[in-house]
C-alpha positions, 0 to 999 in steps of 0.5 A, a space after each residue: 480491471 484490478 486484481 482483488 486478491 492482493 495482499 500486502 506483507 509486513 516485514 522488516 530490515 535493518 539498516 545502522 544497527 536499528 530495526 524497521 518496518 516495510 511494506 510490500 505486495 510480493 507477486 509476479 509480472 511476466 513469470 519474474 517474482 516482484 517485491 514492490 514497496 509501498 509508503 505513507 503517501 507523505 514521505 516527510 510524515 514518519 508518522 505515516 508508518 505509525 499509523 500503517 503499523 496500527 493498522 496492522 496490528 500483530 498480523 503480518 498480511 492486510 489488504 490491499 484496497 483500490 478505490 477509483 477517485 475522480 474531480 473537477 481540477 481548476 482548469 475544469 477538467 477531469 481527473 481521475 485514478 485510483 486510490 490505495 489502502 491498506 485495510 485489516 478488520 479486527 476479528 473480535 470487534 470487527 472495527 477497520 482499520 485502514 491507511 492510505 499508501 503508494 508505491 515508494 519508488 518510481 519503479 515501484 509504481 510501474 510494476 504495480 501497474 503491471 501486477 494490477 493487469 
């Protein structure tokens, strides 16, 4: 179902004189280069990009992971869906590093949905 070849780029922009950090997989639906942006799965959580920076380290590419998810909800039905990952290996220890993560925007969740076809 989903691609296992995609990689999530580190870049960065700056917006009122200070410098960030963002977070994107770069490919291409339907021969049109996309740019989907991914977040900490808790908006309001800043710390979230901490953590996504650790994960990183000085390396400006990691993996994107997809892991299927399923439960019982309250009404006893099934839920099920993917969850994603951001995951790097430290090359001299061979420690993971991971976070979870989600599109930032609505678009940004349809086109991923379309690269992942």
């Amino acid at each position: 179902m989903a691609k296992n070849n995609i990689t999530v780029e580190k870049g960065s922009f700056e917006y009122k004189g200070k410098t960030y950090a963002e977070y994107y997989i770069s490919g291409n639906v339907r021969g049109r280069d996309v740019k989907i942006k991914l977040a900490p799965p808790d908006k309001k959580d800043k710390g979230g990009y901490t953590v996504l920076d650790i994960v990183f380290g000085d390396d400006s590419t990691a993996d994107f992971i997809t892991e299927p998810f399923e439960f019982k909800n309250a009404e006893g039905n099934i839920v099920t869906g993917n969850r994603f990952l951001v995951r790097t290996v430290d090359k001299e220890t061979g420690e993971v590093y991971e976070c979870p993560v989600k599109p930032a925007r609505s678009s940004d969740k349809t086109m991923l949905a379309m690269l992942m076809r």
